[in-house]
C-alpha positions in Angstrom: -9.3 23.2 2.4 -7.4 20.7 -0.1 -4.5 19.2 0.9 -2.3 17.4 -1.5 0.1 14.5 -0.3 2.8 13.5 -2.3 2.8 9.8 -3.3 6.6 10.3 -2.1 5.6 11.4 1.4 3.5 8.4 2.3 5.0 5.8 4.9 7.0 3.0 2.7 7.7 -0.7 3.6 9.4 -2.7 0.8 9.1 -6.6 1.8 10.1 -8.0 -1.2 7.3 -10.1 -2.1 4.7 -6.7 -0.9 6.1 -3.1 -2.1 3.6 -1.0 0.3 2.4 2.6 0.5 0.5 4.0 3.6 -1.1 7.2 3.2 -1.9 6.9 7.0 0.4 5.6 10.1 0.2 2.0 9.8 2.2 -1.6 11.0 6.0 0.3 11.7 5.0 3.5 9.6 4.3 5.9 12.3 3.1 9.8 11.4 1.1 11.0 14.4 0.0 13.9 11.8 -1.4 11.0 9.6 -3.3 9.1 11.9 -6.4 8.8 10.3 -9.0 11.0 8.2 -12.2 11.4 9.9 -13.8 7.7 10.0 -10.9 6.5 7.3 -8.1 4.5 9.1 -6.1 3.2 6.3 -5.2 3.6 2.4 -2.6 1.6 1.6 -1.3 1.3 -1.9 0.2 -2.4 -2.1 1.9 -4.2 -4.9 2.0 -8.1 -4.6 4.2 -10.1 -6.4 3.0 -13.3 -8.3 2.2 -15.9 -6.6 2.5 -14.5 -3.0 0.0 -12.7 -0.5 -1.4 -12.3 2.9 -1.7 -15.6 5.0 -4.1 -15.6 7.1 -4.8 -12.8 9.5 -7.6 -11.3 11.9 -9.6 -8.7 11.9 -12.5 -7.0 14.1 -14.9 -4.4 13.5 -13.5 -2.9 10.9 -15.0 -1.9 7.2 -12.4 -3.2 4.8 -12.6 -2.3 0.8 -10.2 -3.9 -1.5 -9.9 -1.7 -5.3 -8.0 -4.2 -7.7 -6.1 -1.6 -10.0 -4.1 -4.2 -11.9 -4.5 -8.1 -11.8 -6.5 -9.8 -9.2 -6.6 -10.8 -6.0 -8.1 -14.5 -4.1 -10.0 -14.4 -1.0 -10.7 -16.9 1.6 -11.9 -16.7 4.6 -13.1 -18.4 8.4 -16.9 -17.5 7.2 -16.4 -20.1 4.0 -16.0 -17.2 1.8 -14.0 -17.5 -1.5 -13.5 -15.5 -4.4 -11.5 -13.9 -7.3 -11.7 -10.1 -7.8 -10.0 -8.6 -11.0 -9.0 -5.0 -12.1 -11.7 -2.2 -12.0 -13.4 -4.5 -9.3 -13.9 -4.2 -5.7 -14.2 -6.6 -3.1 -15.7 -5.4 0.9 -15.2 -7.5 4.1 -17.3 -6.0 7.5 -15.4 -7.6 10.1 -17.8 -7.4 12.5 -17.1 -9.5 15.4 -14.2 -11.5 14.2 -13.2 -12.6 11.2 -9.7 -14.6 9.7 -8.9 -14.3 6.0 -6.4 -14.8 3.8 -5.3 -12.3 0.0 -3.2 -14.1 -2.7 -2.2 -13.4 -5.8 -2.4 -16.1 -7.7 -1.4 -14.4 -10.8 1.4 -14.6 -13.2 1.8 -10.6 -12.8 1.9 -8.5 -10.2 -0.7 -7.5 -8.6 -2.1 -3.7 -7.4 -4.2 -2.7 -4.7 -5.4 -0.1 -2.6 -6.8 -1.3 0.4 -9.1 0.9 2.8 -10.5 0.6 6.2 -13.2 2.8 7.6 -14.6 2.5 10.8 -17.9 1.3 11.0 -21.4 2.4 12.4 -21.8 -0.4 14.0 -19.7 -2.9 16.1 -20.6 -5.9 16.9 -21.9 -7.5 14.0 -21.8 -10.5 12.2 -18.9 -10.5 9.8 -19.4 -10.5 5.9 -17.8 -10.8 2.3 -18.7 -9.9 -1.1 -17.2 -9.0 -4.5 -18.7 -7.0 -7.1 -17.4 -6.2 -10.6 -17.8 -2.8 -12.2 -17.4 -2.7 -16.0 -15.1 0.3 -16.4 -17.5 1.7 -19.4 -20.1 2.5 -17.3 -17.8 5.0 -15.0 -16.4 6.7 -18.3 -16.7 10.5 -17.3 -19.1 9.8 -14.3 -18.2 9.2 -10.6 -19.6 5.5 -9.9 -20.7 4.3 -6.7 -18.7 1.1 -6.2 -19.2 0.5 -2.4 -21.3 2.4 0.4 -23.2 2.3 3.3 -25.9 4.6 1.7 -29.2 2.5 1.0 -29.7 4.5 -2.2 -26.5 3.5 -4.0 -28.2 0.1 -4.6 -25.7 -1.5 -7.0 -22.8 -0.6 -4.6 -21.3 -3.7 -2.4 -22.6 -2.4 0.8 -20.6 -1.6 4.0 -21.5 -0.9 7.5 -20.2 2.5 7.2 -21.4 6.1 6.7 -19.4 6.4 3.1 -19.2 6.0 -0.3 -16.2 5.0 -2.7 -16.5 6.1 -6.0 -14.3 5.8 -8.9 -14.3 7.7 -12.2 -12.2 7.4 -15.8 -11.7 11.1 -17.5 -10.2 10.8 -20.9 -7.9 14.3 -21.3 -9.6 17.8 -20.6 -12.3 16.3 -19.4 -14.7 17.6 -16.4 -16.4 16.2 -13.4 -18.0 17.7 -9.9 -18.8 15.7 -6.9 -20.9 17.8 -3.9 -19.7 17.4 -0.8 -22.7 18.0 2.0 -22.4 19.9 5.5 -20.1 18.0 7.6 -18.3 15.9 5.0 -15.1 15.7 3.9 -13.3 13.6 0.4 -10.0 12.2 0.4 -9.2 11.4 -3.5 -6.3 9.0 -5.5 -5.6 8.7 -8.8 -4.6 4.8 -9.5 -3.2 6.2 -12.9 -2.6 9.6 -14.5 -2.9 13.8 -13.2 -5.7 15.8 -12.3 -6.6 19.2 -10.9 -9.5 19.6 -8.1 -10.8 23.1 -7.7 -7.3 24.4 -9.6 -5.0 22.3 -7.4 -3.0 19.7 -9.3 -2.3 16.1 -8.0 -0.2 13.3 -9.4 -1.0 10.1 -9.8 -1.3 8.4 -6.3 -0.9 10.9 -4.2 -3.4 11.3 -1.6 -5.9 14.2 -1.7 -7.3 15.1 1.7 -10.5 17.7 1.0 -12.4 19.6 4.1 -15.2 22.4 3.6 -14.9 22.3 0.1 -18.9 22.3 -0.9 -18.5 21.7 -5.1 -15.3 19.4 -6.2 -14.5 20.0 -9.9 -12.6 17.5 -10.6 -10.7 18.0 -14.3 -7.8 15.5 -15.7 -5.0 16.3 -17.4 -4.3 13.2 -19.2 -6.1 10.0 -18.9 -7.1 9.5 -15.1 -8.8 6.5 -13.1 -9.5 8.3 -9.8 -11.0 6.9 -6.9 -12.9 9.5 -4.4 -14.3 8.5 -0.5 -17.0 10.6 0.7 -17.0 10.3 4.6 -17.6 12.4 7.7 
């Protein structure tokens, strides 16, 4: 089953210095339909004015993946943890038993996200931070592994979770499959551009939500940076 939801459908909070997107009920955006999809909470599609963010906030046991489509984003945190992560990059937090951390951007530009939380496997443990950066070249026509919890994706930033994000660049016309195994399910975005899965067309940022769908062929219509979660 593919169902395709409309980047105009999604939950909407315009804060002035954050223009925010929620694919799933979230803060005062509240779809009891939309709720979550298997073990992924949120996917919010957040764009931060220059030189404004997040102050800093907790979180608990909680896998929390941060994909930098435009600009960049600074992290601090209560651990001691600081960094920058740019566009095409990711940066993953396990909250684990506590953790307070601040997002800026400290940009010129604006800034886009999409932020995703997946519960974790584990609770309870000590809380992390990392960054990683993912040359978009090496994704060109390929689904990348950019953050999982599955040993084998060994240059992924690794999460306490039992899923993998993976993002993929298709120039026009051009073809891709992802296999989904018993029991697993996909929910796909396009940060930029069109593309069809299995026939069925979605728009840029719309939110894809895939069930019992074995073989994804994934084929764009123009130029297309799509991101794909495999969960259960």
């Amino acid at each position: 089953m593919i169902e395709i939801r409309p980047f105009k459908s999604l939950g909407h909070a315009n804060h002035g210095w954050l223009d925010a997107h929620h694919h799933f009920s979230f803060a005062d955006y509240w779809n009891p339909a939309r709720q979550n999809f298997g073990a992924l909470r949120v996917w919010n599609d957040d764009h931060i004015a220059a030189q404004s963010g997040f102050p800093p906030h907790p979180h608990k046991d909680m896998e929390i993946i941060t994909y930098v489509r435009q600009g960049a984003i600074s992290h601090k945190d209560s651990q001691g943890n600081s960094g920058r992560t740019s566009a095409g990059d990711v940066q993953v937090m396990s909250a684990g038993t506590g953790i307070v951390h601040a997002e800026y951007n400290l940009e010129a530009e604006a800034t886009e996200i999409f932020q995703i939380w997946v519960e974790p496997a584990r609770k309870g443990l000590p809380p992390r931070w990392e960054n990683r950066q993912f040359p978009k070249a090496t994704r060109a026509g390929v689904l990348q592994p950019l953050a999982s919890g599955n040993p084998a994706h060994t240059d992924a930033a690794p999460i306490i979770a039992d899923a993998t994000l993976f993002a993929g660049t298709l120039a026009a016309g051009q073809t891709t499959t992802h296999a989904l195994a018993p029991g697993r399910r996909a929910y796909l975005v396009s940060a930029r551009g069109s593309f069809s899965v299995n026939g069925q067309v979605a728009q840029a940022r719309d939110g894809v939500a895939i069930t019992s769908e074995p073989l994804l062929n994934l084929t764009a219509l123009e130029e297309v940076e799509i991101l794909l979660l495999d969960l259960p």
